[in-house]
C-alpha positions in Angstrom: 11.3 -1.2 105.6 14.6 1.0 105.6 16.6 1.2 103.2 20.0 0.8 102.1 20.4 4.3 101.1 23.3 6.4 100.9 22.7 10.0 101.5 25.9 12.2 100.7 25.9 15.6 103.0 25.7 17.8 99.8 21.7 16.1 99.2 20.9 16.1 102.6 22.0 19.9 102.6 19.5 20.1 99.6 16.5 18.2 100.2 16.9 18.7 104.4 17.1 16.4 107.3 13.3 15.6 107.6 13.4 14.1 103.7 16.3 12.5 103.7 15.3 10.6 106.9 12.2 9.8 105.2 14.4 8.4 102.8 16.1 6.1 104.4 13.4 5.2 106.4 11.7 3.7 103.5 8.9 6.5 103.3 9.5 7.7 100.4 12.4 6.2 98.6 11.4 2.9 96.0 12.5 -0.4 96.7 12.8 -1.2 92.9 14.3 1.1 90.9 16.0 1.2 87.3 20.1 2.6 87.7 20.2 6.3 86.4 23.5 5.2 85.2 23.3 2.2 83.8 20.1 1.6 83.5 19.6 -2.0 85.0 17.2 -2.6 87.8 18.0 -1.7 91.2 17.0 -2.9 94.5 17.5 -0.6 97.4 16.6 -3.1 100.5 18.9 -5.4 98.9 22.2 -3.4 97.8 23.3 -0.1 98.3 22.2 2.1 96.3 23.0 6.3 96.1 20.6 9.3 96.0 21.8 11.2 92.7 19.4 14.8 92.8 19.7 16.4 90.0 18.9 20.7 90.7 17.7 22.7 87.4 17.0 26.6 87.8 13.3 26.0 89.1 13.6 22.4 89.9 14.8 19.4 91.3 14.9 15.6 90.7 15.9 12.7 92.9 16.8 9.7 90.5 18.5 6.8 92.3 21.6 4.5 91.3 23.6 1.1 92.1 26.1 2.3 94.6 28.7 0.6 92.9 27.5 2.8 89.2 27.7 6.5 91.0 27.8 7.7 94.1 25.2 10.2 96.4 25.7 14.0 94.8 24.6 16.7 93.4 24.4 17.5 90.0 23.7 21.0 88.3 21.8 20.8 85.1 19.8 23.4 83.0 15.6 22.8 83.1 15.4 21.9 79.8 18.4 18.7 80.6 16.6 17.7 83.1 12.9 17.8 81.1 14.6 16.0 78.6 16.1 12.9 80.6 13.0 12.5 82.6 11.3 12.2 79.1 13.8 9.7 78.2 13.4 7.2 82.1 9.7 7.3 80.9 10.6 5.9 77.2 12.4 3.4 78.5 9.8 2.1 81.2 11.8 3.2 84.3 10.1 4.5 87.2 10.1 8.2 87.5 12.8 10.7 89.6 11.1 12.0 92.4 10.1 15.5 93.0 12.0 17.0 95.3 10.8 20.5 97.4 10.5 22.2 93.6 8.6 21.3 90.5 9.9 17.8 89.1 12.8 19.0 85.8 14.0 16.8 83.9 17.1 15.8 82.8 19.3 16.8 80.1 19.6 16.3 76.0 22.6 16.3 74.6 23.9 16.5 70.8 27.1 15.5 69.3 27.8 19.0 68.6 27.5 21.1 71.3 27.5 24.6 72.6 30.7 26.3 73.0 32.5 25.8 76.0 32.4 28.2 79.1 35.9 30.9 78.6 36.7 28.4 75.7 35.6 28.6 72.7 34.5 31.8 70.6 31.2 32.0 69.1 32.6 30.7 65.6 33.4 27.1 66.5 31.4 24.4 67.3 32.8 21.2 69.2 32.5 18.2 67.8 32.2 15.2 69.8 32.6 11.5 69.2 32.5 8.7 71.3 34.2 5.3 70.8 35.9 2.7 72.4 39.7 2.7 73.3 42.1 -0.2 73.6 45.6 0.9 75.9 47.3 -1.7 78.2 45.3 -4.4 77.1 42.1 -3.2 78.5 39.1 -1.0 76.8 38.9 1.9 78.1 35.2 4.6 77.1 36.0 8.1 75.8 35.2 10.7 74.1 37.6 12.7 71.1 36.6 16.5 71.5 37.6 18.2 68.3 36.7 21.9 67.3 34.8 22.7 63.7 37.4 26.3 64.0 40.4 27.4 65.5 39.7 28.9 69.3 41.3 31.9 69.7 41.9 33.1 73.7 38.9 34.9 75.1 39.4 38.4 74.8 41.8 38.3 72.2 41.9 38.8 68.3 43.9 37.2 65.9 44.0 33.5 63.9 45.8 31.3 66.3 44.2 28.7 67.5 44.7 28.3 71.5 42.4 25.2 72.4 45.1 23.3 73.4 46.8 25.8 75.3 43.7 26.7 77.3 42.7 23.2 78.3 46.1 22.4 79.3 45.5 25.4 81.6 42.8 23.5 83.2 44.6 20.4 83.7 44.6 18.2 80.6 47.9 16.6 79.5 49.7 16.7 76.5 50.3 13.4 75.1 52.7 11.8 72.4 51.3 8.1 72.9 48.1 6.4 73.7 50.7 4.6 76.1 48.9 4.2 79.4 45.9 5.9 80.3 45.6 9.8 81.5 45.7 11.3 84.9 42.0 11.9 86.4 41.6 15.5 86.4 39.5 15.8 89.7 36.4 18.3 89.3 35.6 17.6 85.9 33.3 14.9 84.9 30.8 13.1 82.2 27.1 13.3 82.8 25.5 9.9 81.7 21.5 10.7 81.5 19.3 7.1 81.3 22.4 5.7 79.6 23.1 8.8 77.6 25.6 10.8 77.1 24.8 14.5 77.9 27.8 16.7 78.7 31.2 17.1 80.1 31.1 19.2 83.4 34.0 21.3 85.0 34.6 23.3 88.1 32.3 26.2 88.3 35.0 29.2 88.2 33.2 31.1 90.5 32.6 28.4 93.2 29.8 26.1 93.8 28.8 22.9 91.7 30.4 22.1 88.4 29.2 23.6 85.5 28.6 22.6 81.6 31.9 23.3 79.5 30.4 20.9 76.8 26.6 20.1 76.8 24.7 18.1 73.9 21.6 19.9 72.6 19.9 16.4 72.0 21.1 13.0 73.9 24.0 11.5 72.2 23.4 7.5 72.2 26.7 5.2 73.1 27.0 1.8 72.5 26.4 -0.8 75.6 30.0 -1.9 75.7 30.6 2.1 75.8 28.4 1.7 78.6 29.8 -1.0 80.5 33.4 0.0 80.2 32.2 3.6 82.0 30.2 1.4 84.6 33.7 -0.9 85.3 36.2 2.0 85.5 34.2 4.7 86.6 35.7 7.2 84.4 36.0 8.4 81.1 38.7 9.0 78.6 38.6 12.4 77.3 40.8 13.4 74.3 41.0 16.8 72.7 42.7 18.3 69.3 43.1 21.4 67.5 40.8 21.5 64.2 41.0 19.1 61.3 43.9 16.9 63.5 41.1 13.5 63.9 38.2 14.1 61.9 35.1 12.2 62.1 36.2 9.2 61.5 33.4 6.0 60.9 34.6 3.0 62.7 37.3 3.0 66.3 40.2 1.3 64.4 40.4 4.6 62.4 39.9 6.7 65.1 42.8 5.2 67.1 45.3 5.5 64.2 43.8 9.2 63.8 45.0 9.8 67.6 47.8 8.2 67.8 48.7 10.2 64.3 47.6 13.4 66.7 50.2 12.5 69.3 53.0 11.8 67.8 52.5 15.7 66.4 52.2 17.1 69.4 48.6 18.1 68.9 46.4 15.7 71.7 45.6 16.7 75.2 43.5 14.0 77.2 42.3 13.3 81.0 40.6 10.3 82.5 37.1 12.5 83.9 34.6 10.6 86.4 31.5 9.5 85.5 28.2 11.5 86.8 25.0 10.5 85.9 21.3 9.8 86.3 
């Protein structure tokens, strides 16, 4: 039976015409599936539903997804991300990702501290993330507070000043004073949800091509299921960023509001609302 299958032209281009006709002719896609997003069953002769492949550096996995959680694309992960979230579909009971021309990977494993950022951050610092839920305009919005464990100094540069800030607003971010109203989406940048995990932030890859890691957890970083949902309903993410020692880790989301909000008014909080990617 065919399915309701949405192909974007970047898959087709990487799986070719004869597959992804297969696909939608019902040859080889599921009919059940469980959402590599947000990991709720999925139906694909009764609802739209996208082909997400995820593309390691030796192979590639087709995982599937509600139409309305992500849509078609291509996501570039390292082999050992996409080992590890294939692990994690088959913890959870989900039916595999498919195999797709290569070897089957796996997807990813993130950590809440991660490796340092591409052209970002210097071997000394580590950055720190922590995810939490944020209240602006009445409405709870997901996010993620981005904090180095160091001051980043400017690639190429010596010296003790700390240029984090500088550099991401370079790339886009905005500098805030108040959690007011939420960001600006800053278009080619995105968080990778992996079965329901959180597993890095992606940015434009500098020299062309698909987006590449700037953050990316070592081990998969759990979030909460209203975390979760809120992703799933706006389709984005809430990224803040801060200079060292200006949030902390702070235990519960009342205190790491005030701990923003205390960042902003000092001038020292950059944030962007990123899409949501996932498998």
């Amino acid at each position: 039976m065919p399915r309701m299958l949405d192909v974007s032209d970047e898959v087709r281009a990487e799986i070719g015409d004869e597959e992804a006709a297969r696909l939608l002719a019902g040859e080889s896609a599921p009919g059940s599936y469980d959402c590599t997003s947000c990991r709720t069953p999925g139906d694909s002769e009764q609802e739209r539903t996208s082909t997400v492949l995820f593309i390691g550096d030796e192979t590639a996995v087709l995982a599937f997804a509600h139409a309305t959680c992500l849509p078609s694309q291509v996501v570039q992960v390292t082999e050992e991300q996409l080992q590890g979230a294939v692990r994690s579909i088959g913890a959870v009971g989900g039916e595999p990702p498919q195999q797709v021309q290569q070897p089957v990977p796996q997807p990813y494993q993130p950590q809440q501290q991660a490796q340092q950022p591409s052209n970002l951050v210097p071997e000394q610092a580590v950055l720190g993330v922590t995810s939490g839920l944020v209240l602006i305009q009445n409405e709870l919005h997901p996010a993620l507070v981005v904090e180095p464990t160091a001051p980043v100094a400017r690639p190429g540069t010596l010296g003790s000043g700390d240029d984090f800030l500088p550099l991401l607003i370079e790339q886009g971010f905005m500098p805030m004073t108040e959690l007011a109203a939420v960001p600006p989406v800053l278009h080619g940048w995105s968080v990778l949800l992996a079965a329901g995990q959180l597993h890095a932030v992606l940015q434009p890859n500098p020299n062309g091509g698909r987006p590449v890691a700037w953050w990316q957890a070592h081990q998969p970083l759990q979030v909460t299921d209203g975390w979760r949902a809120a992703a799933n309903k706006h389709q984005q993410v809430l990224m803040f960023a801060a200079p060292v020692g200006s949030v902390g880790r702070q235990p519960r989301e009342d205190l790491m509001r005030d701990a923003l909000d205390k960042a902003a008014v000092n001038g020292k909080l950059v944030s962007a609302a990123l899409p949501l990617a996932g498998i």
